[in-house]
N, C-alpha and C positions, 0 to 999 in steps of 0.2 A: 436444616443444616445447609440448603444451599443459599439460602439468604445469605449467610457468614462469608460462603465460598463468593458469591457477589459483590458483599463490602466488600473482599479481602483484592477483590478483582479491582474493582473501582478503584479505592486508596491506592493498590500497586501500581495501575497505570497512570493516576494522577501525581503520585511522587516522583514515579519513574520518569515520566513526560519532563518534569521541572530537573531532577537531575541523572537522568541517564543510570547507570550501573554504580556510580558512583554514593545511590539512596543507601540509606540504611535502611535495615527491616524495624527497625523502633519508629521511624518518620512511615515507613509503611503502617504499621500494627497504630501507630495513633490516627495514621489518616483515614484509617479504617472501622476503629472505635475497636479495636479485639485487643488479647494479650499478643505479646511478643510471640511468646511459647507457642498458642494458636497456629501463627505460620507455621513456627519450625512443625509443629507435627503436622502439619497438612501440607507442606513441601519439601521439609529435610533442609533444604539452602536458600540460599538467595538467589542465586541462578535461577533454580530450578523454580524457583515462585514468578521470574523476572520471564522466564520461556513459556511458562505456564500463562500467565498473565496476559501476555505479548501475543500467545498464541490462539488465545482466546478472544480478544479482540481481531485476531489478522481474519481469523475463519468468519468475523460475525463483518465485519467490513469491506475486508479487501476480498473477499469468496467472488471469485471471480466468473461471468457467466460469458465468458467469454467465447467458449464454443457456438451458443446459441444466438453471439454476436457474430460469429462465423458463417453462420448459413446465408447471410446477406447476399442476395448475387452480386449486386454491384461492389466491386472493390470500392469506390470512393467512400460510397457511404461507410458500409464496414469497417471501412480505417478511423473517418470519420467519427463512428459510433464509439467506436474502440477509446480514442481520442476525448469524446464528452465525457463517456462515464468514465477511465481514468482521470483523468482532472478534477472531474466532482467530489467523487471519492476521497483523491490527495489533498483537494484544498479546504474540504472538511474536516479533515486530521491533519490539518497541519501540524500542529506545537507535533502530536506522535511523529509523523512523518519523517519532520526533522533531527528526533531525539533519533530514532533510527538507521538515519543516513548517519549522524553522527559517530550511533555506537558503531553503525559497519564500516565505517571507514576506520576504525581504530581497533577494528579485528574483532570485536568482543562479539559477533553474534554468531550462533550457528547455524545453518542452511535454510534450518526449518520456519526461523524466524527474522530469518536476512530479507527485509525489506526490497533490496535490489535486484534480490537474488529472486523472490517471489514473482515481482513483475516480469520480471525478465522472461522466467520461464513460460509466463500466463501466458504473456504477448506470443511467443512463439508456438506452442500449443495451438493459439487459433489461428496465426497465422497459416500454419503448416495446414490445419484443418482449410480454412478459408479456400487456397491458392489446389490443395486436392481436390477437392470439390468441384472446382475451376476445371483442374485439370493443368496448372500453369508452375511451369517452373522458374521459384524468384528467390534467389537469398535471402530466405529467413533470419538467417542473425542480423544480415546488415538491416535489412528493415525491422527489425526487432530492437536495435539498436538507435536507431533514427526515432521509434516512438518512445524507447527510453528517455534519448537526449530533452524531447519534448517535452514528457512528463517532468524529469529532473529540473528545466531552467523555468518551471512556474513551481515549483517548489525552489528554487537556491536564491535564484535570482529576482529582483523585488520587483512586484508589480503594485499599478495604485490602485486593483482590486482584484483579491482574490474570485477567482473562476467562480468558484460558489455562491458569490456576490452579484453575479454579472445576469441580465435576462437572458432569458430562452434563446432569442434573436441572437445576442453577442456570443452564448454559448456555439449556437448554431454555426456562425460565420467562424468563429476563429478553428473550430475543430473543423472545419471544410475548408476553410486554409491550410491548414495543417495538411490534412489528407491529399490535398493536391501537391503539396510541396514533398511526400514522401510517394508518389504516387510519380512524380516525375522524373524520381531517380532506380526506381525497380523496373 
């Protein structure tokens, strides 16, 4: 049975990636190879197969270890760190990433599976953890907000290669650009 609940997974997030909320459950239930009916009795809605779905990918991707990216003593690196593995992450999922930023921007997602809303909170979680640790008092949201900006304009804004395209070395140098340029405003 969870083989089903796996097709059922894959087809929704591949339909849904191509067109956001807007999929039907028949372009799901064929991309999936199951009946229509299938869904509905193993999630009642569309939503609910769409949060289900969404949610299931966020935990298996975006699960963020970012406390453990926290114990860093150096703030640069850590920001750094923080920095590589968001990007990696983002520019792997792209096509999702963007179907996401979409849907949240058009209000249609709930907390749990708001993309913007996820990172946000991750980034501040370690932050808050990182700078305790420290012992150092820094505004959290604004720098929490400064690694959003970052994260968002290599997802909106075109590059002529995605981060997850790039070597180790270019990864390297631009997330420690990064981190020095938010590291000179806290």
């Amino acid at each position: 049975m969870r083989d089903v609940t796996e097709r059922i997974f894959k087809g929704a997030i591949s339909v849904f990636i191509k067109k956001g909320l807007q999929a039907t459950t028949q372009e799901v239930a064929n991309e999936a190879g199951v009946a229509e009916v299938t869904l509905y009795r193993k999630f009642s809605t569309k939503e609910n197969l769409f949060i289900t779905a969404i949610k299931n990918v966020l935990e298996k991707k975006f699960q963020s270890h970012i406390l453990e990216l926290a114990k860093e003593k150096e703030t640069e690196i850590f920001i750094a760190n923080i920095i590589e593995d968001r990007l990696e992450i983002l520019s792997k999922n792209y096509e999702l990433v963007k179907m996401l930023l979409s849907e949240s921007l058009k209000g249609n997602l709930v907390n749990e599976i708001n993309l913007p809303e996820i990172i946000f909170s991750g980034l501040k979680k370690g932050l808050e953890y990182h700078f305790k640790l420290k012992n150092q008092t820094v505004d959290i949201d604004f720098c929490a907000r400064q690694l959003g900006g970052i994260f968002l304009s290599y997802v909106v804004l075109p590059n002529e290669q995605r981060f997850n395209k790039r070597t180790a070395q270019e990864k390297k140098d631009i997330s420690i650009k990064h981190a020095k340029s938010v590291l000179a405003t806290i």
